[in-house]
C-alpha positions as CSV (number, residue, x, y, z in Angstrom):
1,X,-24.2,-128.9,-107.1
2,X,-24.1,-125.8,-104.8
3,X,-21.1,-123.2,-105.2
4,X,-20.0,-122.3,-102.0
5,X,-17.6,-120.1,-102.5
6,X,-16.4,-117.8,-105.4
7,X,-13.0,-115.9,-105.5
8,X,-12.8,-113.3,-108.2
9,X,-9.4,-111.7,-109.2
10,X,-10.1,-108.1,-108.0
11,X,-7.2,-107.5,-105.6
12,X,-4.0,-105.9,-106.0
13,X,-1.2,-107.2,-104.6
14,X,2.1,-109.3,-105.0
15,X,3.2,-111.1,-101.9
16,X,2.5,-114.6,-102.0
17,X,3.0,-117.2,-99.1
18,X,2.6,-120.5,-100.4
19,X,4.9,-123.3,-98.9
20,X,7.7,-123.6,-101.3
21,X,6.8,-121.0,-103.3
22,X,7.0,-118.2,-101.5
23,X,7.4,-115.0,-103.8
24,X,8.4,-111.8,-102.0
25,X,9.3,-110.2,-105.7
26,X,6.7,-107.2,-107.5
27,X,4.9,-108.4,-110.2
28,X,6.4,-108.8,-114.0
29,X,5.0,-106.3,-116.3
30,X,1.8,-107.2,-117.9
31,X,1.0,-109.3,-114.4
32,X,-1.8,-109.3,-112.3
33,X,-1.5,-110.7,-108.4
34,X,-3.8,-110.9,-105.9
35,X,-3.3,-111.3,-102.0
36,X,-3.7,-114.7,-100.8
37,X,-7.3,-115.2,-99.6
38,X,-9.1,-118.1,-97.9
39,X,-12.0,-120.9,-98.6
40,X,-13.9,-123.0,-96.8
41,X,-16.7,-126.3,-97.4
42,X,-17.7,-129.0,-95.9
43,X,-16.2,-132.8,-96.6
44,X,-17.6,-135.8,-95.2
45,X,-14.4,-137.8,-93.2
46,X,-14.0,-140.7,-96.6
47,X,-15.5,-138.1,-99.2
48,X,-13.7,-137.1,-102.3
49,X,-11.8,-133.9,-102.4
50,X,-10.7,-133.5,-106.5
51,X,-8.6,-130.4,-107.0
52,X,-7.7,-129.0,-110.6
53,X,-5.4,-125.9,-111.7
54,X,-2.7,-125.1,-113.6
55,X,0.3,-123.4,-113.6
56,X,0.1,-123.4,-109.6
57,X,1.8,-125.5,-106.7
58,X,-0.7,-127.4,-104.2
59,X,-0.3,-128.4,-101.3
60,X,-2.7,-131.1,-99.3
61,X,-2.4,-131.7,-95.7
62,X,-4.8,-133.7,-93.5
63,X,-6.5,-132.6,-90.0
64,X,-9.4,-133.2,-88.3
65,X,-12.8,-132.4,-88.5
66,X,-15.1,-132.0,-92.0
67,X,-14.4,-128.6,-93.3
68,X,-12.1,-128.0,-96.6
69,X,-9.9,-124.7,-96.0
70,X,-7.9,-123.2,-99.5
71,X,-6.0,-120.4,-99.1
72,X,-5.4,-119.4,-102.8
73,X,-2.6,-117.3,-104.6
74,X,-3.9,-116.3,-107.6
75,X,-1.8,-114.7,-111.0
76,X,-3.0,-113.8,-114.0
77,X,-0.5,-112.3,-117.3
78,X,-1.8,-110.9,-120.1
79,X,-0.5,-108.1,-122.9
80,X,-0.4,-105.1,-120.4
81,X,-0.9,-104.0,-116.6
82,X,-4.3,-103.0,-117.6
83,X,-5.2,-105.8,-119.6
84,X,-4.5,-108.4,-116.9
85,X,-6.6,-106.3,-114.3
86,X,-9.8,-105.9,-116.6
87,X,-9.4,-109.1,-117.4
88,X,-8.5,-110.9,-114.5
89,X,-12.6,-110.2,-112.9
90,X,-13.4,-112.9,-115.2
91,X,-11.0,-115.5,-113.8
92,X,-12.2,-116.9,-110.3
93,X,-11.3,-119.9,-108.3
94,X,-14.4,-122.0,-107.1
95,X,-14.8,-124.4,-103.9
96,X,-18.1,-126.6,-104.5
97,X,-19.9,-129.0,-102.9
98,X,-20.1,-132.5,-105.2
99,X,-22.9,-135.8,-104.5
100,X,-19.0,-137.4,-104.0
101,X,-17.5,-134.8,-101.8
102,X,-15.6,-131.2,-102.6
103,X,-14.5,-129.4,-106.0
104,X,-11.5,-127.0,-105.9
105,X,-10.4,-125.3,-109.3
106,X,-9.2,-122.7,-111.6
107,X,-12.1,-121.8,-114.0
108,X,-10.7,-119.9,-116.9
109,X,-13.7,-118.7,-119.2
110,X,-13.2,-120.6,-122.7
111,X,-12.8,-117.3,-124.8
112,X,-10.0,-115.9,-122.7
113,X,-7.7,-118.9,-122.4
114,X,-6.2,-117.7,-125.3
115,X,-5.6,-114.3,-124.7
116,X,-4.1,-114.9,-120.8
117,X,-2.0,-117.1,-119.1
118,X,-3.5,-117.8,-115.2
119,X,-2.2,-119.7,-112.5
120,X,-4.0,-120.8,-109.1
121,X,-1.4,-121.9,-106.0
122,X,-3.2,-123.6,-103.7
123,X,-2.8,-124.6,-100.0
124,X,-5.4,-126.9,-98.3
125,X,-6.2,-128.6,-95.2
126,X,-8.8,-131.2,-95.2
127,X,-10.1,-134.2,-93.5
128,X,-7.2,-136.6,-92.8
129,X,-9.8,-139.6,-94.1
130,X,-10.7,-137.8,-97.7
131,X,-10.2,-139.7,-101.3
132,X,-7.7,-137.0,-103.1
133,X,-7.4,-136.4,-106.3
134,X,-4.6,-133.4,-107.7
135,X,-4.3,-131.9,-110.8
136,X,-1.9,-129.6,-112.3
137,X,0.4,-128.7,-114.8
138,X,4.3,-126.8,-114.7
139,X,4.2,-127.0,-110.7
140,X,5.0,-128.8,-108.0
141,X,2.5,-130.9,-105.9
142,X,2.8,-131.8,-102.0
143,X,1.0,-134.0,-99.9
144,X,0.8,-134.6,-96.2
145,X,-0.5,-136.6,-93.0
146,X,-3.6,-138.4,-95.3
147,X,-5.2,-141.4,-94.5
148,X,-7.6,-142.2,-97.4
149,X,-6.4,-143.2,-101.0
150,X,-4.6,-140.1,-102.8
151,X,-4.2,-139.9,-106.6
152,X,-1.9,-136.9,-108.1
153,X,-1.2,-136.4,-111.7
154,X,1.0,-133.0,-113.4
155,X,3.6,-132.4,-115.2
156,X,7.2,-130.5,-115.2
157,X,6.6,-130.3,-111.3
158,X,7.7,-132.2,-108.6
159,X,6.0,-134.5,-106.5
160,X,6.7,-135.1,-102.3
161,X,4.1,-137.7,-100.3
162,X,4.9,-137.8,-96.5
163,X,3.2,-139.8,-93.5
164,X,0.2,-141.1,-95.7
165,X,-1.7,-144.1,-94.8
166,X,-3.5,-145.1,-97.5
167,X,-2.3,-146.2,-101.5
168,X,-1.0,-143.8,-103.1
169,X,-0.2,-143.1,-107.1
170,X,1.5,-140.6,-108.9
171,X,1.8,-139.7,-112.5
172,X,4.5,-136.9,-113.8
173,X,6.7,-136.0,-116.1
174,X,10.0,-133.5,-116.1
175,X,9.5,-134.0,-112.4
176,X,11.2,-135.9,-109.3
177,X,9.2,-137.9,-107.0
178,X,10.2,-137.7,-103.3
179,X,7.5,-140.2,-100.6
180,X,8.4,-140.5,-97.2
181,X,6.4,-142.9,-94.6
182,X,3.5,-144.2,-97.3
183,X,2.1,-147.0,-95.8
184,X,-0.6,-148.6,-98.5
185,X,0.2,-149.3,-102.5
186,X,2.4,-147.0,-104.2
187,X,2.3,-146.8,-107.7
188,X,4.4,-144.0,-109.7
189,X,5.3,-143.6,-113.2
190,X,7.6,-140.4,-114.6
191,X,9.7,-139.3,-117.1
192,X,13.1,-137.5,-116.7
193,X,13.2,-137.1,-113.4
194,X,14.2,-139.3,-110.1
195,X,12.6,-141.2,-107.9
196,X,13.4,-141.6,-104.1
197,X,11.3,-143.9,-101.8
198,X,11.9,-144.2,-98.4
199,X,9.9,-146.3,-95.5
200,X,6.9,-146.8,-97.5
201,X,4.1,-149.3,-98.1
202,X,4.2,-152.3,-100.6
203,X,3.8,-153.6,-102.9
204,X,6.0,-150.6,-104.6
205,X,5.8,-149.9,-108.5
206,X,8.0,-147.4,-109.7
207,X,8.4,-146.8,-113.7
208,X,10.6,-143.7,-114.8
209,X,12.6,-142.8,-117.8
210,X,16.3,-140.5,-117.7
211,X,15.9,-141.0,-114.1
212,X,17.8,-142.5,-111.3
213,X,15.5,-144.7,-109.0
214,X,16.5,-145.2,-105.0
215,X,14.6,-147.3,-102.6
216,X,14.9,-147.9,-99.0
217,X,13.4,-150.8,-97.0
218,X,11.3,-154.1,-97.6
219,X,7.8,-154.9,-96.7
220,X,6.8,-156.1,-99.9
221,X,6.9,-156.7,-103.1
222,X,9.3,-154.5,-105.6
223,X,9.0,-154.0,-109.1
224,X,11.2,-150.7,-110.3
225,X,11.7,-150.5,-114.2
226,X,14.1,-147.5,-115.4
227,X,16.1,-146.4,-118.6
228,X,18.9,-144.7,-118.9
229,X,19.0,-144.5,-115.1
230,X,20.6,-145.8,-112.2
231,X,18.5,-148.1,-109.4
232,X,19.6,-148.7,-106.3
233,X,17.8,-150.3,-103.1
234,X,19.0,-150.4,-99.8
235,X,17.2,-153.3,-97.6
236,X,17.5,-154.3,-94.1
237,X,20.4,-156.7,-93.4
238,X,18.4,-159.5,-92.5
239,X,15.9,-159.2,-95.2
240,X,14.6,-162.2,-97.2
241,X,13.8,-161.8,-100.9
242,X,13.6,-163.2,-104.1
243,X,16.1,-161.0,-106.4
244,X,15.5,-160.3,-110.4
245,X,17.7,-158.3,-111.8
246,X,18.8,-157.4,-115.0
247,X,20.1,-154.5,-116.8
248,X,21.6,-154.1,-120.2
249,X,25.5,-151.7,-121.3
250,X,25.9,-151.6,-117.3
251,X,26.3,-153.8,-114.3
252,X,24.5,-155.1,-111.2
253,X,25.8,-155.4,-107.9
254,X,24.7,-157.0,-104.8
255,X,25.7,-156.8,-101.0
256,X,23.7,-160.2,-99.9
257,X,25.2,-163.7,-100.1
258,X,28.8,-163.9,-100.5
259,X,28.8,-165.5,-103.4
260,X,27.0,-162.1,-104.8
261,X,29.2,-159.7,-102.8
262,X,31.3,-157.6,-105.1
263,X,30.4,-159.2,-107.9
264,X,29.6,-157.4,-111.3
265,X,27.4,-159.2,-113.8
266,X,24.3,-157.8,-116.1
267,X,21.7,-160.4,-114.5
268,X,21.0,-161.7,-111.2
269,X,17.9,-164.5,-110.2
270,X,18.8,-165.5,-106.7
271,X,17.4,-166.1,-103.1
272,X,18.2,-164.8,-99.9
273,X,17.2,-165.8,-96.4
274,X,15.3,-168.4,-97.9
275,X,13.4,-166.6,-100.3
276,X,10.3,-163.5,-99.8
277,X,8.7,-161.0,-101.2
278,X,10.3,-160.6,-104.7
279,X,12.4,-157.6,-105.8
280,X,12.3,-156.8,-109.6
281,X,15.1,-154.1,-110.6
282,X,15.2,-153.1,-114.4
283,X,17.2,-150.2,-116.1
284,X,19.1,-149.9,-119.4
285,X,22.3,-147.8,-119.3
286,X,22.3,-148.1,-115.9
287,X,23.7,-149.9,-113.0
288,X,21.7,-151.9,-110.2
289,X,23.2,-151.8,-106.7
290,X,21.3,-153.6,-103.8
291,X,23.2,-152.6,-100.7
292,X,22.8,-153.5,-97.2
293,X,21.5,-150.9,-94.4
């Protein structure tokens, strides 16, 4: 493995432009910042790009050509102003070339994690084909325009997927998950936080606790499993599909068939159109609305 590139904390500065995150504000006392600086490797078109931090947003975005590009905001807190500069030389973020692809991380030396609390946002364009892999921790994660299988995994941060062509899976928790346009497999699973899925690929599984669930459209298979939370999916008119479901202390509701419409019971089996891909909705303390477009 060859290390391409090397950023040491050895800046001072405290404006940071990072898509969502964008911090205008001078740094806390006992905080260290340093100006947003830029990265570059190579990445075959279907290599994999695996990014690791913590305590940072990233943000993934697809393009042409074979070249990784970071631009990294970098923090690091410690006991004093002067503590968190000496010891911020030791903190670095690294861009390496892998036998599968590209590395991006946060490396923290062992005897110092500890004694410091660091944080890498991260902003990268790579090639639109690349296998991704993100993960973080207490921040948000954002991907866009990908065409290869993407895999992101973090915690108390949100996650948002837009225009990706490819499957597509997503473990949080204390976090909302937002996909636009995924066309491919989607697979999430979360934990107090919602869930909003909109004119993406199927089959769709969606498992989330403390968290409303909404869905919109049909080109697939459906299987969205809740508690304590509210499910709703909102189909084309005309769609054919197998219904199941079922929640328990609250209702479902259905706009297809008009022996369905406006009626409130806690399980519903039917068929619509004939029958299709099959829908499977199931909360607890929660209602279940399927609605027409």
């Amino acid at each position: 493995m060859r290390t391409l590139a090397v950023l040491p904390l050895l800046f001072l500065g405290c404006t940071i432009h990072l898509g969502s995150d964008v911090c205008a504000h001078h740094p806390q006392r006992g905080e260290f910042r340093a100006p947003s600086e830029t990265l570059r490797c190579r990445l075959a078109p279907h290599g994999l790009l695996d990014v690791e931090t913590r305590n940072g947003s990233v943000e993934v975005r697809g393009g042409e050509g074979d070249e990784v590009v970071v631009e990294t905001t970098l923090r690091v807190r410690a006991g004093s102003d002067d503590e968190a500069r000496e010891l911020a030389r030791r903190v670095r973020v690294q861009v390496n070339e892998t036998s599968e692809g590209a590395r991006v991380a946060l490396v923290v030396p062992e005897d110092l994690r500890d004694q410091i609390q660091a944080s890498a946002g991260l902003r990268i364009a790579a090639p639109a084909r690349a296998r991704v892999n993100v993960r973080t921790s207490n921040a948000a994660v954002t991907t866009r325009h990908l065409r290869g299988p993407s895999e992101v995994r973090t915690s108390n941060g949100r996650v948002e997927a837009e225009g990706i062509r490819g499957a597509f899976t997503v473990d949080t928790s204390n976090g909302a998950v937002d996909l636009r346009e995924v066309d491919g497999p989607v697979s999430v699973e979360t934990s107090n936080g919602a869930v909003d899925v909109r004119e993406s690929g199927f089959p769709l599984g969606v498992v989330t606790s403390n968290g409303a669930v909404t869905i919109r459209g049909l080109a697939g298979e459906i299987d969205a499993c809740s508690s304590n939370g509210a499910i709703t999916c909102v189909l084309p008119e005309r769609s054919a599909f197998t219904l199941q479901a079922e929640t328990s202390n609250a209702r479902v509701t259905c706009d297809f068939g008009e022996r369905h419409e406006g009626r409130r019971t806690r399980a519903l089996n039917a068929s619509f159109r004939g029958g299709g891909p099959r829908v499977r909705l199931s909360t607890s303390n929660g209602d279940i609305h399927v609605r027409k477009e």
